[in-house]
Structures are given as structure tokens and as C-alpha cells.
C-alpha positions as CSV (number, residue, x, y, z in Angstrom):
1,X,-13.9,28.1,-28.2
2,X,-16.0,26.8,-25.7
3,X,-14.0,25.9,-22.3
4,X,-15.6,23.7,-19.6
5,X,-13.8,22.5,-17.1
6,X,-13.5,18.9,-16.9
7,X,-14.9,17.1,-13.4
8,X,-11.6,15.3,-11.5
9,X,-12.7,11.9,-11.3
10,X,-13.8,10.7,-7.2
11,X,-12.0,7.8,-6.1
12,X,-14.7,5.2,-4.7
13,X,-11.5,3.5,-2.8
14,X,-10.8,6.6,-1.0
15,X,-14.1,8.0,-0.3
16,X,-16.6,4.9,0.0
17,X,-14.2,1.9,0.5
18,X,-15.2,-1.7,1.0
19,X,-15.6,-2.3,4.4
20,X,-13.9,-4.9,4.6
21,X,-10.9,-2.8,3.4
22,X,-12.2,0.0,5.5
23,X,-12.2,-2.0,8.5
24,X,-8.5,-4.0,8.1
25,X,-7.1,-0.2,7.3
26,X,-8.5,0.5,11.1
27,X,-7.1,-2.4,12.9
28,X,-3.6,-1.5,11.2
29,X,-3.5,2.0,11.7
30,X,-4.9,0.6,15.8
31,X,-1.7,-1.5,16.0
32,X,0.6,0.7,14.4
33,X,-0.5,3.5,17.0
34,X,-0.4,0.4,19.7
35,X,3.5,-0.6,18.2
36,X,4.6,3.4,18.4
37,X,3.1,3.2,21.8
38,X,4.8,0.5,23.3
39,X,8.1,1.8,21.6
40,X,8.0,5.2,23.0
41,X,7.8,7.3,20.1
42,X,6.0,10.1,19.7
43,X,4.4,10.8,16.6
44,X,6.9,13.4,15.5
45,X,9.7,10.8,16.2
46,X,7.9,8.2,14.1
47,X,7.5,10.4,11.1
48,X,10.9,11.6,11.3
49,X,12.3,8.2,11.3
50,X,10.4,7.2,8.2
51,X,10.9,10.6,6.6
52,X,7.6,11.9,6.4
53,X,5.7,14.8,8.6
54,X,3.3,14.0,11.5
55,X,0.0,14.0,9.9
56,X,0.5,11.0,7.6
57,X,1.3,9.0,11.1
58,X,-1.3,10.3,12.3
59,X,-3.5,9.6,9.5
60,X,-2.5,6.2,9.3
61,X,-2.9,5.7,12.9
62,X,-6.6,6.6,12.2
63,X,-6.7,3.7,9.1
64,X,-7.7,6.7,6.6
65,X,-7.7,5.2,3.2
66,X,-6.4,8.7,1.6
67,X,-2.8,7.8,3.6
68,X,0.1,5.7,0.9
69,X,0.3,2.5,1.5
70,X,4.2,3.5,1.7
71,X,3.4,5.6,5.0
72,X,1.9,2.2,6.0
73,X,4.6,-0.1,5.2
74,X,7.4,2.3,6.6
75,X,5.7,2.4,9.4
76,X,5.7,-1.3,9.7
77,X,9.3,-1.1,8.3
78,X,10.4,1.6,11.4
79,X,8.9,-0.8,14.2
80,X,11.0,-3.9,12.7
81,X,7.6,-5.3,12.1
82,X,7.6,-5.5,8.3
83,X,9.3,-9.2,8.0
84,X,5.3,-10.8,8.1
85,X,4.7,-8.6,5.0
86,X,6.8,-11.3,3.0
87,X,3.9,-13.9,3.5
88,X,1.4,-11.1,2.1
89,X,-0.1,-12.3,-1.4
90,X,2.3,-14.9,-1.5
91,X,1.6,-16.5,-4.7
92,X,2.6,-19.7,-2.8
93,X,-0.1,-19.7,-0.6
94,X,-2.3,-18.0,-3.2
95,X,-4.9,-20.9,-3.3
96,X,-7.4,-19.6,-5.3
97,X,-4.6,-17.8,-8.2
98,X,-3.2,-21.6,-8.3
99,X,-6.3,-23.1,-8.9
100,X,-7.2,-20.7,-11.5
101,X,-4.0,-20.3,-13.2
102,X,-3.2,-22.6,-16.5
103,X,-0.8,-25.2,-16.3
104,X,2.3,-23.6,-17.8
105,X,2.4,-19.7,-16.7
106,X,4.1,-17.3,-18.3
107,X,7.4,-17.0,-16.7
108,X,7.7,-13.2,-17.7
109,X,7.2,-11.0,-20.3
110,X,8.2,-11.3,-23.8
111,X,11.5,-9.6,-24.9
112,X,10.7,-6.4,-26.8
113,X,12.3,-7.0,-30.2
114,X,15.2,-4.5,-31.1
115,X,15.3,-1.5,-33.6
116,X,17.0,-2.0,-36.8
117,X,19.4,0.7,-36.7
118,X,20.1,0.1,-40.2
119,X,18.8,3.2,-42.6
């Protein structure tokens, strides 16, 4: 049997973001460092609040796209600035996903039908 190894797929997000996205992940890591800061905290405190080690603060303090969105967020979350998140994709506000959505959305999912337990 002939084994080759198969090649892990590279994540373009991670490695060669948009810069946009590259740039917004900068600013937010800027003012969460700025918000820690301004609080006191050292980075240990900070992770140990949100239940993490240092280096994902510290990488998200940098904006590195490789760090969870949920070190991000709980970041956000531990300096009580996470309440703006609610206006985030609001669909809302969502100008653009109203003008393109049809007139009568679906409301949820269909209900999976149930297994005739009858043999």
C-alpha cells in the first residue's frame, strides 16, 4: 500500500488576511491593550480573569488573526465593554441583507420529521 501523507490545508484567513480584516484585528487588539491599561491589569490578571494563559492576551493585544475570536470577546466581556457587541451584524441595521432578502424569510428551519418506531 502506498502511504503519502496528505498536505494540512493553509488557512488564507490566518496567514494572508484581508487587510481590511487585518487592519480592524489591530485596532482591537490596540484598544483592548489601551482598556487593560487604563484598568490596571496586567496581562497575567487579564488572562486569568477570562480563563485563559498570557499569550492569547497577548496575542490579541497584537490583532494576530491566529487568536479565537472567544479570547477577543472575553476580553471585551472582562473590561465590561462587550454591551456594543449587541449592535454587531445586527440584522436590523443590516442594510444591504434587507435589501437582498425575499419578502417572506424563513422564520427557521423546518422540523425534522420523527422516526416511526413502529417495526
Amino acid at each position: 500500500m502506498d502511504f503519502k501523507p496528505q498536505m494540512a490545508k493553509i488557512n488564507t484567513l490566518i496567514t494572508a488576511p484581508p487587510y481590511p480584516v487585518e487592519q480592524a484585528l489591530k485596532h482591537l487588539g490596540a484598544n483592548l491593550r489601551t482598556a487593560r491599561l487604563r484598568r490596571n491589569l496586567t496581562i497575567q490578571e487579564a488572562a486569568e480573569k477570562i480563563g485563559t494563559g498570557p499569550r492569547p492576551v497577548s496575542d490579541a493585544e497584537k490583532g494576530k488573526t491566529s487568536t479565537s475570536a472567544a479570547v477577543y470577546i472575553a476580553l471585551l466581556w472582562a473590561y465590561d465593554l462587550l454591551t456594543p457587541m449587541d449592535a454587531i451584524a445586527d440584522p436590523a441595521t443590516d442594510t444591504e441583507g434587507l435589501a437582498r432578502s425575499p419578502r417572506r424569510e424563513r422564520a427557521r428551519a423546518s422540523k425534522p420529521q420523527e422516526l416511526d418506531s413502529d417495526f
